[in-house]
C-alpha positions as CSV (number, residue, x, y, z in Angstrom):
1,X,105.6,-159.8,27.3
2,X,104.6,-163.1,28.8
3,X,101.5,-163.7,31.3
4,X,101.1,-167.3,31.1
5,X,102.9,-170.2,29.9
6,X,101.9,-169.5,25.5
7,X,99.9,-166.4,26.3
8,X,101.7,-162.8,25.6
9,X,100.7,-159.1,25.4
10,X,101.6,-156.4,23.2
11,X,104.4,-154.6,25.5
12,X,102.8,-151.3,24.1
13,X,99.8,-151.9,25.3
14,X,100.2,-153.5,28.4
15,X,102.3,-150.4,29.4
16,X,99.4,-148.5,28.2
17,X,96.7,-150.2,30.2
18,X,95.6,-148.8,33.1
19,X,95.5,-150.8,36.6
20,X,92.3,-151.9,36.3
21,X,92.7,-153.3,32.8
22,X,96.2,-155.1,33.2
23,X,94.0,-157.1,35.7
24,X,91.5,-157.7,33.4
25,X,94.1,-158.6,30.9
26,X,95.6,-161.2,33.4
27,X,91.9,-162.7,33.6
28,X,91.5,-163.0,30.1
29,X,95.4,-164.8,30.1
30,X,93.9,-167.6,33.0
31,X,90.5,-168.4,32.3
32,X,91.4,-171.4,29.6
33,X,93.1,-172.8,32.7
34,X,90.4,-172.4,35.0
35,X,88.1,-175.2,35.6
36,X,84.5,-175.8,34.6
37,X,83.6,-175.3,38.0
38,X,85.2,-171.6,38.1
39,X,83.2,-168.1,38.4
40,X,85.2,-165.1,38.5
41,X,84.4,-163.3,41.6
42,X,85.4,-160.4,44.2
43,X,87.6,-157.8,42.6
44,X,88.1,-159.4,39.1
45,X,84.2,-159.9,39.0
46,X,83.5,-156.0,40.6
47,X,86.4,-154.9,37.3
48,X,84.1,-156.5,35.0
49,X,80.8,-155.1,36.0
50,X,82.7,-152.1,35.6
51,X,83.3,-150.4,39.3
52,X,85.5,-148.5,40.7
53,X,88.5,-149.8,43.0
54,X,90.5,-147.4,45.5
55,X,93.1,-148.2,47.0
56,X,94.8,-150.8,44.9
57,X,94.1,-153.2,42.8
58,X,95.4,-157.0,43.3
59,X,97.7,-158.8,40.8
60,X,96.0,-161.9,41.1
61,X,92.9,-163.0,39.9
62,X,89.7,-164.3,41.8
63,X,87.6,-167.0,41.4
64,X,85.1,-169.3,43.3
65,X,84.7,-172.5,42.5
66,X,82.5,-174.3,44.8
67,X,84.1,-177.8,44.2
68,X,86.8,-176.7,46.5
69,X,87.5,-176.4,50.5
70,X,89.1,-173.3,52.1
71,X,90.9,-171.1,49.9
72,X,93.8,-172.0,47.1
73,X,96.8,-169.3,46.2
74,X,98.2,-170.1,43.0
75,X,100.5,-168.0,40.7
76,X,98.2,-165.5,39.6
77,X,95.0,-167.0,40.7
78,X,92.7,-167.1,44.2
79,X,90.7,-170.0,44.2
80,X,87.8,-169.4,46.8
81,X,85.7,-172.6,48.3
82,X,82.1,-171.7,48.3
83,X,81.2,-171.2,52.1
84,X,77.7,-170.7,51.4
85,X,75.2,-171.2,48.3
86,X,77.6,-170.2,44.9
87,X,76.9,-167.0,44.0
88,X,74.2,-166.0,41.2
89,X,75.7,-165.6,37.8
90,X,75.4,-162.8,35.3
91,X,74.2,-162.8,32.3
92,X,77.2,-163.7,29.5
93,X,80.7,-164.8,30.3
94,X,84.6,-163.5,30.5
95,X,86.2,-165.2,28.0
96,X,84.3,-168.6,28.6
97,X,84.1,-167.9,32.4
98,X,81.0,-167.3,34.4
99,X,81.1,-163.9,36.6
100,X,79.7,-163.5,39.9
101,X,76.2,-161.4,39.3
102,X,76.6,-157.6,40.6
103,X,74.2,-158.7,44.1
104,X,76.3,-161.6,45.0
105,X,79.8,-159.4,43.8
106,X,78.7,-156.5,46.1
107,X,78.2,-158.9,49.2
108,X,81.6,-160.5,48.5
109,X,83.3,-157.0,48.5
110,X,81.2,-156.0,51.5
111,X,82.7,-158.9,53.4
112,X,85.9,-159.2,52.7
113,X,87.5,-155.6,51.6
114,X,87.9,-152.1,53.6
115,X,84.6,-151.2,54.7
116,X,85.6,-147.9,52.3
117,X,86.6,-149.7,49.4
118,X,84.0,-151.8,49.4
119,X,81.4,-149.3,49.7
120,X,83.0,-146.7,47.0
121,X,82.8,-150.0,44.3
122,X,78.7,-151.0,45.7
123,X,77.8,-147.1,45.6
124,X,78.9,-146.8,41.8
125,X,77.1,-150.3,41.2
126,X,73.9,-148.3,42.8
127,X,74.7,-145.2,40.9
128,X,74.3,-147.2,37.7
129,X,71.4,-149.0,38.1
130,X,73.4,-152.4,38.5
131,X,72.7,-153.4,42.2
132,X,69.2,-152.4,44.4
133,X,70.0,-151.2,48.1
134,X,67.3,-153.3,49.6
135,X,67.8,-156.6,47.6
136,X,71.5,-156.0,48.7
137,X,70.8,-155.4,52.2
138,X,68.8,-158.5,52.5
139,X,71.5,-160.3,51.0
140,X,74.0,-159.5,53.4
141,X,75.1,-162.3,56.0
142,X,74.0,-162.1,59.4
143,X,76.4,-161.7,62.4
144,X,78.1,-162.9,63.9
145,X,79.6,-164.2,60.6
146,X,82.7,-163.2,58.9
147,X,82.6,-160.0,57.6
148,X,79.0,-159.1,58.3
149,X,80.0,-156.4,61.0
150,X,82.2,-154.5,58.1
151,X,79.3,-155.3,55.5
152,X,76.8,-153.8,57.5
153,X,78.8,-150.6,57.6
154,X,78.7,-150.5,53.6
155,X,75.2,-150.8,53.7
156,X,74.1,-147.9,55.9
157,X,76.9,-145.8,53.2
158,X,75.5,-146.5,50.1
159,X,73.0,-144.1,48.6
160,X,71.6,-144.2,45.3
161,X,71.7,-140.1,45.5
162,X,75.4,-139.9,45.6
163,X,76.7,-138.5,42.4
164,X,80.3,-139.2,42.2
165,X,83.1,-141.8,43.7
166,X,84.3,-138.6,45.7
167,X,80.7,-138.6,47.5
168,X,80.5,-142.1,47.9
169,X,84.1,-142.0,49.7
170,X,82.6,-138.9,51.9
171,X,79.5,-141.2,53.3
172,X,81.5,-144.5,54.1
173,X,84.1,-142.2,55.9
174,X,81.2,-140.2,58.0
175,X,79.8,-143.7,58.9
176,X,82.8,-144.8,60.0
177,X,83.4,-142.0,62.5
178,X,79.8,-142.3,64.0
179,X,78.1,-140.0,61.8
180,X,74.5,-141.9,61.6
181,X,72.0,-138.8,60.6
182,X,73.2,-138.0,57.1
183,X,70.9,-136.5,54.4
184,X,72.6,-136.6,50.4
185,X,71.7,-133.6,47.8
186,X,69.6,-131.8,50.6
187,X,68.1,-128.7,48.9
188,X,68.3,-125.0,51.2
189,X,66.3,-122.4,49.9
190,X,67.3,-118.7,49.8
191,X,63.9,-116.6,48.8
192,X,63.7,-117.9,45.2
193,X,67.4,-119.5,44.7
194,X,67.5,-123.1,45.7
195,X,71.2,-124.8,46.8
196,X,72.0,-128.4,46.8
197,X,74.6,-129.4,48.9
198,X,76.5,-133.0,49.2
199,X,75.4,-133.8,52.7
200,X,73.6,-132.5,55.9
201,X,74.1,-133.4,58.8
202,X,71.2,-132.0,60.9
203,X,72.2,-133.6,64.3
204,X,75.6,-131.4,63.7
205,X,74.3,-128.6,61.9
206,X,77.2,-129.4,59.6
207,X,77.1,-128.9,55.4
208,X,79.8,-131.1,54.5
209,X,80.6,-130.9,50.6
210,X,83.4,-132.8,48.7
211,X,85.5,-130.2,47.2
212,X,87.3,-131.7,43.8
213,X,89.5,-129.6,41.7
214,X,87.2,-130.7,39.0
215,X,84.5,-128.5,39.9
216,X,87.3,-125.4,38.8
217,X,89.2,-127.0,35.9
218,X,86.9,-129.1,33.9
219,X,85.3,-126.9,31.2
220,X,82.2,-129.3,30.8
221,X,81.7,-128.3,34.9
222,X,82.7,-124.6,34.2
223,X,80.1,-124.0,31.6
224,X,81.2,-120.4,29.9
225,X,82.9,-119.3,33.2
226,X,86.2,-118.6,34.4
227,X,87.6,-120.6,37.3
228,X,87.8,-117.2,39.0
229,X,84.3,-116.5,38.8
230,X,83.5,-120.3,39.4
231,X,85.5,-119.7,42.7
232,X,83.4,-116.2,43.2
233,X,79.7,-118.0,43.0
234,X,81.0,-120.4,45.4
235,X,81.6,-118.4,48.1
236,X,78.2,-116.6,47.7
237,X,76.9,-119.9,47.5
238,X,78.5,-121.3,50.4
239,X,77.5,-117.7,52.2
240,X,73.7,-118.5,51.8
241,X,74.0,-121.9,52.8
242,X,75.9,-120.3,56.3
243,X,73.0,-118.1,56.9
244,X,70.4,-120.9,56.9
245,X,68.9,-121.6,60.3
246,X,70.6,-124.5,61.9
247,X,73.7,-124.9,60.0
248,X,76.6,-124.1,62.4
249,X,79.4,-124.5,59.5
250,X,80.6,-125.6,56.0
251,X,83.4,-128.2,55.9
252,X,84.6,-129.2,52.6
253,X,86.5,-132.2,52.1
254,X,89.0,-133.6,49.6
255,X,90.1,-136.8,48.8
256,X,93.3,-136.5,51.0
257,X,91.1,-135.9,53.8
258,X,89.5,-138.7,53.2
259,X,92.9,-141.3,52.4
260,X,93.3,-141.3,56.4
261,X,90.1,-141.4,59.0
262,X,92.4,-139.6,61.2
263,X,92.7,-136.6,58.4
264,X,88.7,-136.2,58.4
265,X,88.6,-136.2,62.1
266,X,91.1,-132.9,62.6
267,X,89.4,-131.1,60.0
268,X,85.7,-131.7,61.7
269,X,87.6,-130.6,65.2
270,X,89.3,-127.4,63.0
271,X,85.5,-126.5,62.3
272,X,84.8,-127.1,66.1
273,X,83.2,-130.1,65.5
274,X,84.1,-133.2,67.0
275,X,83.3,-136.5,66.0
């Protein structure tokens, strides 16, 4: 099939490719059209670094290129103006073309995406090592400029100690709804037996964990047991973590909670808990 004017793809494997890689695909298609001046940036630049993207991924492929004013939609391309200092570049290119680095990627998501998609992307480029919380925080604009109000949101969810996209999700969702006392992988202990749980929230006396079906399917999660019994610990689990002093209830979440702030809200108020 055709992407550009004398560029094709294998039909098989374009209809093969997941999201994320048809857009990578498309990037690969446009860069020998792009100008010297071009970086790949925003989502095409956080889809090379690797990170994650809910809720949709754009068709069109972004660039900045700081010879330009304002912003330029062109079939298959967003040309941004540079409306600060051009981002830092990473080490290597796309097929020729600079990328944004991961810092300078993670502010440009922060500014200008959902607070939650954003923050799900910058967590996972903390999770791997790829972006420092403070060295991002600094980086961020200060308001009242555009987008700093959203990117500061992102920046009081992300949390090196969050351990999957599902967790990262959970924060940017509690900070959103007010939630500002949150404590990741907080350890109770039961006499000898120590539980970890996703988050505590002491000013609510709420556990709050993000309850994939993973955790009951996988068989690299489920070790030698039976989902059944995997179910069986959990509730013992979850019955120690209930008889802890202070905690007033267990709320666990899944990603359709989460899809909808709305969602998250009636399950807290469920629980007695209002937010």
């Amino acid at each position: 099939m055709r992407l550009r004017a004398s560029v094709y793809v294998a039909t098989d494997v374009w209809t093969a490719a997941e999201t994320a890689d048809r857009h990578l695909i498309r990037a690969w298609a446009i860069a020998p059209e792009l100008p010297g001046s071009s970086v790949f940036s925003h989502q095409t630049a956080a889809l090379i670094h690797g990170w994650p993207l809910i809720g949709g991924i754009t068709d069109r492929v972004h660039v900045i290129d700081e010879t330009l004013r304002g912003v330029e939609h062109r079939a298959g391309v967003v040309r941004h103006g540079a409306a600060g200092p051009p981002p830092d570049r990473a080490p290597g290119r796309f097929d020729g073309v600079p990328v944004a680095d991961a810092v300078s990627t993670a502010v440009l998501l922060a500014t200008t995406l959902e607070p939650h998609v954003a923050a799900v992307a910058v967590d996972s480029a903390v999770r791997a090592g790829q972006v420092d919380v403070a060295r991002f925080t600094r980086a961020l604009p200060a308001g009242p400029s555009r987008g700093s109000r959203r990117a500061r949101l992102v920046s009081m969810a992300i949390d090196a100690r969050h351990e999957s996209v599902g967790e990262s999700f959970t924060a940017i969702r509690l900070i959103e709804h007010g939630v500002r006392s949150i404590e990741p992988q907080h350890e109770f202990r039961t006499g000898e037996r120590i539980d970890r749980v996703d988050f505590w929230l002491p000013d609510l006396g709420v556990v709050v964990e993000f309850d994939g079906k993973q955790k009951y399917v996988d068989p690299a999660m489920l070790g030698n047991r039976s989902p059944q019994e995997a179910l069986w610990q959990e509730k013992l689990r979850e019955d120690r973590i209930r008889s802890q002093p202070g905690v007033r209830t267990v709320i666990r979440v899944t990603w359709w909670h989460l899809l909808e702030p709305d969602r998250l809200r009636a399950l807290f108020r469920a629980h007695g808990v209002l937010l």
